[in-house]
C-alpha positions as CSV (number, residue, x, y, z in Angstrom):
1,X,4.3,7.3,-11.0
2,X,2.0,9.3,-8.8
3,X,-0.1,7.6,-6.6
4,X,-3.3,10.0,-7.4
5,X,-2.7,8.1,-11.3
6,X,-3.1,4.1,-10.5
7,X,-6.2,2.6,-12.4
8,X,-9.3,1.5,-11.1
9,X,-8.3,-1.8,-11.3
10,X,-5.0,-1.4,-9.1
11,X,-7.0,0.4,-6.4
12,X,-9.3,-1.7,-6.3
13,X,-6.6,-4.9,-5.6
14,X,-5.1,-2.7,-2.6
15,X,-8.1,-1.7,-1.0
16,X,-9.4,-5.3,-1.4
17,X,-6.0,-7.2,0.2
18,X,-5.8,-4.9,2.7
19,X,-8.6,-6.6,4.5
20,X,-8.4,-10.1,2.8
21,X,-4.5,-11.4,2.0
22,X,-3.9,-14.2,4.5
23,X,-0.5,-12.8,5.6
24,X,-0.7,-9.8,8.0
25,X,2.3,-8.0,6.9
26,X,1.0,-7.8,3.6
27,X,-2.1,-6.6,4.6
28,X,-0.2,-4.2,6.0
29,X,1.9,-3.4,3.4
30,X,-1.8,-2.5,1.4
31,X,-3.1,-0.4,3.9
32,X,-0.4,1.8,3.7
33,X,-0.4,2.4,0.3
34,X,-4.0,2.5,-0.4
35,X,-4.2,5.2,2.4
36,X,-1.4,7.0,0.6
37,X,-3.6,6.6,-2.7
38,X,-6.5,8.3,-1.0
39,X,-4.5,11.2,-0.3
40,X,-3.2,10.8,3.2
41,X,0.2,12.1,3.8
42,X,3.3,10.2,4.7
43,X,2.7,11.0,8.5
44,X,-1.0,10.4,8.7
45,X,-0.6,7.3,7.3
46,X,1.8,5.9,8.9
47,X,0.7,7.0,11.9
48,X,-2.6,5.6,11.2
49,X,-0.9,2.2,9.8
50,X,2.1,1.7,12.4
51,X,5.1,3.3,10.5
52,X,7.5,2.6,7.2
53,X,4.8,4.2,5.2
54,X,8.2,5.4,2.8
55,X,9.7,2.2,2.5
56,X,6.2,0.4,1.2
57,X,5.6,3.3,-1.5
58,X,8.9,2.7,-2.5
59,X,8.4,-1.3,-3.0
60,X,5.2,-0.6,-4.6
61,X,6.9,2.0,-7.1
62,X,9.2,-0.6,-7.6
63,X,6.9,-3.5,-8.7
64,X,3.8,-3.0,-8.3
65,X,1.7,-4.9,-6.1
66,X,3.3,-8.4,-6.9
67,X,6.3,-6.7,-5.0
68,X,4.3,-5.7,-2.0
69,X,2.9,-9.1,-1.9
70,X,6.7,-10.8,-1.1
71,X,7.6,-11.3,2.2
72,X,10.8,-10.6,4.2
């Protein structure tokens, strides 16, 4: 799955719980993402999103947004 390829719909979720999900890291989590969807690469955004921009692409890969929404 390329990032460039996610449906209006998924987009839309991320951009939207990046600013409203109660929890901070998941927030977090969304930002990075999202700014990976808009074509930022890896060190812009997680430079621009404190760091482990990889590991998050890699959850999200891995199940979607429900997997970005768990918490440690």
């Amino acid at each position: 799955m390329r990032l460039g390829e996610l449906s209006p719909e998924v987009l839309a979720a991320l951009n939207a719980e990046r600013f409203e999900h109660p929890h901070p890291e998941v927030r977090l989590k969304m930002r990075r993402v999202w700014l990976r969807s808009q074509g930022f690469d890896q060190a812009t955004c997680a430079t621009i999103a404190d760091g482990r921009c990889v590991l998050y692409l890699q959850q999200f890969q891995e199940g979607w947004l429900n997997r970005l929404r768990q918490l440690r």
